[in-house]
N, C-alpha and C positions, 0 to 999 in steps of 0.2 A: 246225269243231273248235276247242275251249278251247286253250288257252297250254298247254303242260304243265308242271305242277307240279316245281319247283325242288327237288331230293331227290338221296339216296343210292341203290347199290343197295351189301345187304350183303351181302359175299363168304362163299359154303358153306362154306370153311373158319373162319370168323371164331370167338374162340371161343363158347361155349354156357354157358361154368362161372365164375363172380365167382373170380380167382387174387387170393386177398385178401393171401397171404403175399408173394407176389411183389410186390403193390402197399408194402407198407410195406417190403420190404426195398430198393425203389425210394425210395422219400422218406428213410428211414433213411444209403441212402449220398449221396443230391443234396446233403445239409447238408455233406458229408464233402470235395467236392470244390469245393475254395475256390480253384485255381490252373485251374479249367476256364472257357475263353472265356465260354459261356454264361450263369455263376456272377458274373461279373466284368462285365459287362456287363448284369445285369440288380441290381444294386446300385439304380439307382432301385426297384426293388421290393421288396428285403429283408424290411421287416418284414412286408408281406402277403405274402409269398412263405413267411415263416416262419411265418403264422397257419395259411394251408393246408397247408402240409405237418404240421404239429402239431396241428390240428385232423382230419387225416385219419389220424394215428399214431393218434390218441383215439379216434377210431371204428371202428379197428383192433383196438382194444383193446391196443395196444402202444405207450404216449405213454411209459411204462417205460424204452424206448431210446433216449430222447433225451440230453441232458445238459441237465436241469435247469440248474444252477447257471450252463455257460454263457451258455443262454436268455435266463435274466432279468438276469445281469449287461449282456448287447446291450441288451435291453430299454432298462434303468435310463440305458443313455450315450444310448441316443437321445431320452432327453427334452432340451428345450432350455432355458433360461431364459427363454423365453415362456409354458412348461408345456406345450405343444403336443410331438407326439411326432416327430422324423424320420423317413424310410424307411431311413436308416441315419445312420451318424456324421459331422457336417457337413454333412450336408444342414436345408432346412428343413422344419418342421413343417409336416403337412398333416393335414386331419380324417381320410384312408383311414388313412394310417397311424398314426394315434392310437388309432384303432378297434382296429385289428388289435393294437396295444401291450395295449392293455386287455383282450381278447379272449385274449391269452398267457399276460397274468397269472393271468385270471381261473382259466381251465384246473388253475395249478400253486398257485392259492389264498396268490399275490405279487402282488396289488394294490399294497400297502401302500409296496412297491419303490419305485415313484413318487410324488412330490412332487402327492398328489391335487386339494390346494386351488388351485395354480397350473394344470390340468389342467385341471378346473372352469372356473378362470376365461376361461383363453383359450379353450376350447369355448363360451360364454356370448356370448366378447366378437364371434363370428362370425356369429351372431346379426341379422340386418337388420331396420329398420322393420317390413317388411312380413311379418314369420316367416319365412323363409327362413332360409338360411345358404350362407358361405360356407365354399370347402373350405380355402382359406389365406388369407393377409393380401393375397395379387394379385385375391382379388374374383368369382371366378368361382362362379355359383349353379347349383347342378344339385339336385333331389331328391335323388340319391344323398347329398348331406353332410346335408341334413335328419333322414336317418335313420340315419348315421352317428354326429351326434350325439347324438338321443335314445337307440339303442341304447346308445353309449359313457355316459353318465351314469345311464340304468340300472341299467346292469351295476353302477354304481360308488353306484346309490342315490342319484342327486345331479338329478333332472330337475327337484327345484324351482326351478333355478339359470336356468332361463330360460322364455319364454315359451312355455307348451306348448300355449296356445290359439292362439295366434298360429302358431304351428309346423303346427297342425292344419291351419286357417284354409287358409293357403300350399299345402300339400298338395292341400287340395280343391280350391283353384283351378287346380291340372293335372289335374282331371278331366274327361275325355273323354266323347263322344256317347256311344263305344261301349265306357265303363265304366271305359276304360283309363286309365294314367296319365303324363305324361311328363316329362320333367325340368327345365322349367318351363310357364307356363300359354302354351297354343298348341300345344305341342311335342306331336309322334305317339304315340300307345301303342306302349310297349316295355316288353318283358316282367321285365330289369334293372329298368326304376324302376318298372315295375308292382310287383317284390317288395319295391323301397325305400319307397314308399309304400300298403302295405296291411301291412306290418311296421311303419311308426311308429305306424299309426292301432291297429293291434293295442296294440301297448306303452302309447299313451298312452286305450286305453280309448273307442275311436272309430271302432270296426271296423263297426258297425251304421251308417256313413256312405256304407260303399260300397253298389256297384247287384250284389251277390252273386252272381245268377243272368248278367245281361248279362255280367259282368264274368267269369266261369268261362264262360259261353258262346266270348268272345272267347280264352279260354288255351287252352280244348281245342280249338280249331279251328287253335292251334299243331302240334299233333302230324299228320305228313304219311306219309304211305303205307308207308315203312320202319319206321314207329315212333317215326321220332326225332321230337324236337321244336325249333323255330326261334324267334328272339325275336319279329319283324313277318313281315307278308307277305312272301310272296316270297322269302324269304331261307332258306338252306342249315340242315339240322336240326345241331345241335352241343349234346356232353355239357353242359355248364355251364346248358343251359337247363333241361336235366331236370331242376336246382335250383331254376332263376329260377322257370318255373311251378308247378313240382310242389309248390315254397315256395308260391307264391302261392294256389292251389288247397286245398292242406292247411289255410291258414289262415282261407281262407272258407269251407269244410270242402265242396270240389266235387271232392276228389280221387277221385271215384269216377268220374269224369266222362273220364278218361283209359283207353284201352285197355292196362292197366299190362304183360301182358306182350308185349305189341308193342315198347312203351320200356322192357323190359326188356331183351330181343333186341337191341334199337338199342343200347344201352349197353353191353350185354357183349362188343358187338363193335368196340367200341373199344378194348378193351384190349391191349397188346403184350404178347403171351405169353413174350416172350424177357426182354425187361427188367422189365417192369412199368409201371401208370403207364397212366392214360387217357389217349387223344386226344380233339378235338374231335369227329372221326370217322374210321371205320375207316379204316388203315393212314396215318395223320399220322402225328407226330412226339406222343409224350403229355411232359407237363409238368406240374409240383406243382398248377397251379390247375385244372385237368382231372379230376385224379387226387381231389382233395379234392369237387368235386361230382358226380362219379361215385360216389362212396363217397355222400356227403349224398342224394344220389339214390334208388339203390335203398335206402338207409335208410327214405327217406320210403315208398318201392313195399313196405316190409315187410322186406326180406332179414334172417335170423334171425340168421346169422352178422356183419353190421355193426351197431355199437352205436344205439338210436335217438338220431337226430338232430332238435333243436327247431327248429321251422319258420323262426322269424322271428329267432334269434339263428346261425343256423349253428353253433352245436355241442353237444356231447353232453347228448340232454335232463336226467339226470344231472344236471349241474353248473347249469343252469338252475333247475331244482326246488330244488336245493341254499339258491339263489340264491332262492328262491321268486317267482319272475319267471314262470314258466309258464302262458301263456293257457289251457292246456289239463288239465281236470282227469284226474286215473282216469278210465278205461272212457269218454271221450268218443271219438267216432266221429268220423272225417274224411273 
């Protein structure tokens, strides 16, 4: 007899129905409570903390309830005098939380907020020999800041600022036997840098690089017997992946390749019907970054009622097209 497969089972009661209202009036009051432990303690996350929750009001179709003017006022203090943006005020610049700065603005069309050419620059200056990059001035190279920052200069129309061959280059060379990619060269396929590196090569026009079929062979064979789906082997299915692949998959256009209401099922029942707000899986605890690729998720599976979400930028395709940044025309098929 085989190992048995690492899974969930989801409870008969769990719910059946996407509670979309419930889910934003959950992120609507998490901004609101700023003297709660959890709020206060998770201050290293701020600004990604605020990209998802306002990237998931938007796909709600309700970014309306936000406060603007506070948003971008946070914003504008967490940039530093390096141009680099903090996760909040006093801390230092890091590429996640740059991304997610630029990402806010972009949303409420206050780029401008920020001081863009010192922004630029210190995104550029993170930039290695070898294409890579790092995520702050301590050095540390992972994929994920590769395509934090071609996405972040994008968005901003600014990717001539550094080297995009080289960026490329870097990327491919964390490519795997089996298609995958990881965060740097050697390192395992995982399904996170699998989206951070098949979104830069998207962006930078180099998507005909990857092995399409191996490589969506390897993402559907994420999804495990509940439906959910997992990052690597072996490992427990959790909401936020239904982004990582289902991103990844939509962009190589294998998302047919998933048994979507199966992870549909898996997904709806993660929700807490009392508060709102996704977990990673049924009956956790759900949280703003749950709640935001549960939303991205079934956006991707189609759901009529959440706004469509672009694959490779995580938000509203919408504001994307706006931006005329969209890999993907009219009427093309995924």
């Amino acid at each position: 007899m085989g190992t048995p497969v690492k899974d969930v089972t989801l409870p008969d009661n769990a719910p059946k129905m996407l509670l979309l209202q419930k889910h934003a009036d959950y992120i609507a009051a998490y901004g609101n409570k700023k003297d709660d432990y959890e709020y206060i303690m998770t201050e290293y996350l701020r600004m990604n903390g605020m990209y998802w929750g306002l990237t998931a009001m938007s796909l709600a179709g309700q970014l309306d309830r936000m406060d603007r003017s506070e948003v971008v006022a946070f914003v504008k203090a967490c940039q530093t005098e390096s141009g680099g943006v903090a996760c909040s005020v006093g801390h230092d610049p890091h590429m996640l939380s740059t991304l997610s700065a630029v990402q806010i603005l972009t949303l409420y069309e206050a780029v401008d907020t920020l001081n863009i050419d010192t922004l630029v620059t210190w995104v550029a200056g993170l930039q290695q020999d070898d294409g890579s990059f790092c995520g702050d001035k301590w050095g540390e190279v992972d994929t994920r800041f590769s395509f934090c920052a071609v996405a972040c200069l994008s968005l901003l129309g600014r990717l001539d600022a550094i080297k995009v061959d080289k960026a490329v280059d870097f990327v491919l060379s964390c490519m795997n036997f089996d298609g995958g990619f990881g965060c740097r060269p050697g390192s395992e396929s995982h399904s996170g840098q699998i989206y951070c590196c098949v979104g830069l090569l998207a962006v930078t026009g180099h998507l005909h690089k990857v092995h399409a079929d191996q490589l969506g062979w390897w993402l559907c064979e994420r999804q495990l017997p509940s439906g959910g789906l997992n990052g690597r082997p072996e490992k427990l299915p959790d909401v936020c992946y239904s982004w990582w692949v289902l991103a990844s998959m939509a962009i190589i256009r294998r998302l047919h390749w998933i048994d979507k209401d199966k992870l549909r099922a898996f997904m709806l029942a993660c929700q807490d019907e009392e508060t709102g707000g996704f977990a990673d899986r049924p009956g956790d605890m759900v949280d703003p970054f749950h709640t935001l690729f549960g939303l991205a998720g079934l956006s991707l599976l189609g759901d009529p009622v959440v706004q469509p979400v672009n694959p490779v930028y995580c938000m509203p395709e919408n504001v994307i097209r706006r931006l005329g940044l969209s890999i993907f025309e009219e009427g093309d098929s995924v």
